[in-house]
N, C-alpha and C positions, 0 to 999 in steps of 0.2 A: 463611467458607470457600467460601458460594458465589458471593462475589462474584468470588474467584479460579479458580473453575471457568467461571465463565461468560467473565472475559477472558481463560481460557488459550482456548478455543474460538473465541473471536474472533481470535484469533492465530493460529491454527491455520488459521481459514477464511482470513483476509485474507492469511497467508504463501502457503499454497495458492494462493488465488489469485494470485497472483503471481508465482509459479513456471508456473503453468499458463500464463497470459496472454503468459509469455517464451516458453516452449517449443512450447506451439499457436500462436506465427506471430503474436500481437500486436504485435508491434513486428518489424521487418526482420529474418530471418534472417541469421546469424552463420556461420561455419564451425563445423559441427561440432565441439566439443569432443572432445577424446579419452576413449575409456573402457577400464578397468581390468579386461580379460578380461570382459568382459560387466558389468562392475560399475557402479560408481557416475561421477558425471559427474568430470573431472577440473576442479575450479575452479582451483586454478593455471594452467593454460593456459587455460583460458578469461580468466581474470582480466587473462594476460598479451597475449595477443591483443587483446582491448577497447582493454587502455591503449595497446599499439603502434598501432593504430587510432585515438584519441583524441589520441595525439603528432601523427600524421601529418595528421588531417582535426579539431583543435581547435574547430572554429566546431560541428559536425555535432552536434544535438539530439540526435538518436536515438543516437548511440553514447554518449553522456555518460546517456542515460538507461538506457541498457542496461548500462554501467557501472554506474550506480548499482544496478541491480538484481539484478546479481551482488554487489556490496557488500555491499547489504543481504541477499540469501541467505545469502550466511555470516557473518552477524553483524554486518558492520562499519559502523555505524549515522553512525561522524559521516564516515566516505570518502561512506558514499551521498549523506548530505544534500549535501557537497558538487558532487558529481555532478548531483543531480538540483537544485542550485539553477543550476547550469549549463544546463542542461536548459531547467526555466521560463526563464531570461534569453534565451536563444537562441531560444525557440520558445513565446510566453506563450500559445499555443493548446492545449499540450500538457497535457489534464489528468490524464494519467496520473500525471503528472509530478508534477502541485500535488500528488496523493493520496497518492504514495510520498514525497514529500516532507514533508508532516505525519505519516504513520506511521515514518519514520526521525528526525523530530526526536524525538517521540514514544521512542522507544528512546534515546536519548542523555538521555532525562532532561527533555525542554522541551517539555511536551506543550499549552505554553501558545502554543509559536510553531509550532508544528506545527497547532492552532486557526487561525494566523492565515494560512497557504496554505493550510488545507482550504476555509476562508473565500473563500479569494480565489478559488481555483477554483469554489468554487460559482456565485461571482457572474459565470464568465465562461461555467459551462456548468452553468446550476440543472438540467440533467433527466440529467445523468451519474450515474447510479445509483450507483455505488461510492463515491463520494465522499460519500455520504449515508451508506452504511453507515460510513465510516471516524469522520465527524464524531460517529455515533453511540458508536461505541467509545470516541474521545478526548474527544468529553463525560461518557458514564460512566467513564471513568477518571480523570477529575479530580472525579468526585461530583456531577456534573451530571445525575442521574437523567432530572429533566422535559426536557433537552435531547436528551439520548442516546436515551430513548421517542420524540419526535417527531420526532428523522431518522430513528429505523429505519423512521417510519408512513410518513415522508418516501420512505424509499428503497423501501417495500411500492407505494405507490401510482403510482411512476413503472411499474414495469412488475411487475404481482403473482405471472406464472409464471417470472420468471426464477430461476435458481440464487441471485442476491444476492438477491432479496426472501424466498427460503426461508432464508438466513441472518438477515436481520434477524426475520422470523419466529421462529426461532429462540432470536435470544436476548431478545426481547420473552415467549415464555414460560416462558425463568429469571428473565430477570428479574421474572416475577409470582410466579416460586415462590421468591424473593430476600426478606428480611426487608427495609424499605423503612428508611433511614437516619436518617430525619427525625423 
């Protein structure tokens, strides 16, 4: 039970961030989305916008990643991946891309190929902190306990007062108060 409290939290932090990092201006501002009397964002125009966008300027990384990053805000894990494997092929510098891209394979069920872009991205930018935390996640969610511990030491040690190292913080002490599997 508390292994699924500690990755609902992890999903929590990593969706959060990811909505934050779109909306604080991480990637290129978009047209404002429409909203609903002060309410909630309208993702269909949004969603619709992008792809008009993505028809019109196909090559463009950053829209196919910001595509994908509406996808995967509402759920729809195997549009992102494709998107953001778009994304890396057009822009292999992009490592936001390799990270959203192992956590949408990751929801689709393929959390073994979603390993293997978090991998890849590590090895083209090893001090990109989120990508450490992710690796951390998708190792303990396949039962890789000793791997998922030392990305998150992995992700504390690149930069220890950021908001990401107080995540892996975080769930380095559930997971000591987690019954150990082995």
């Amino acid at each position: 039970m508390k292994t699924k409290g500690i990755i609902a939290g992890v999903v929590i932090v990593l969706i959060a961030g990811l909505g934050a990092g779109y909306w604080l201006g991480a990637k290129k501002p978009v047209k404002a989305p429409a909203k609903t009397n002060g309410g909630p964002i309208n993702y269909n125009e949004l969603l619709s916008e992008l792809t008009r966008r993505v028809n019109e300027n196909p090559n463009d990384w950053d829209l196919h990643a910001r595509l994908g990053d509406v996808y995967f805000g509402t759920g729809k894990f195997n549009e992102a991946v494709v998107h953001y494997r778009k994304a890396v092929e057009l822009n292999p510098g992009d490592i936001d891309s390799y990270n959203d891209l192992g956590l949408a394979y990751h929801y689709t069920g393929n959390t073994a190929e979603g390993l293997k872009y978090i991998n890849d991205g590590i090895k083209k930018d090893p001090n990109y902190q989120r990508i450490w935390l992710t690796r951390g996640f998708l190792s303990y969610a396949i039962g890789n306990r000793d791997e998922a511990v030392a990305s998150w030491q992995k992700t504390i040690s690149i930069n220890p007062d950021s908001q990401v190292a107080r995540a892996a913080n975080e769930y380095l002490a559930e997971l000591k108060k987690a019954p150990h599997d082995k």
